[in-house]
C-alpha positions, 0 to 999 in steps of 0.5 A: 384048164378052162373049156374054149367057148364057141364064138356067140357071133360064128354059132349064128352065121354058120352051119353044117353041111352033111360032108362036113363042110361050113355053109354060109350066107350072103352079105349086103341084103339085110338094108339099102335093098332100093338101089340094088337090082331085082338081080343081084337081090336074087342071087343074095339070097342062096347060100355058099360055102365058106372059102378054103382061105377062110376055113380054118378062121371058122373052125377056130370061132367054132372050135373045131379044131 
């Protein structure tokens, strides 16, 4: 039986927390930053966790289960 390798892309977007849970980041503050406000920007840049919908979606990329 082959080893199940991690997604390459989910071992770059996520990380653990200490409790265990999956923190991510926020989308659309990469470009296109002019028409966007000094507001949204901002809240763009603090970390989230993953939702539960997702969780077992994140944990398959990143074999954990």
């Amino acid at each position: 039986m082959p080893k199940i390798k991690t997604n390459s892309g989910a071992k770059k977007r996520f990380t653990l927390t200490g409790t265990g849970k999956i923190k991510r980041k926020h989308a659309f503050h990469s470009h296109i930053l002019t028409k966007k406000t000094k507001k949204a920007k901002r809240n763009l840049v603090h970390s989230g966790l993953v939702d539960n919908a997702n969780i077992n979606q994140v944990k398959e990329l990143l074999c954990m289960k």
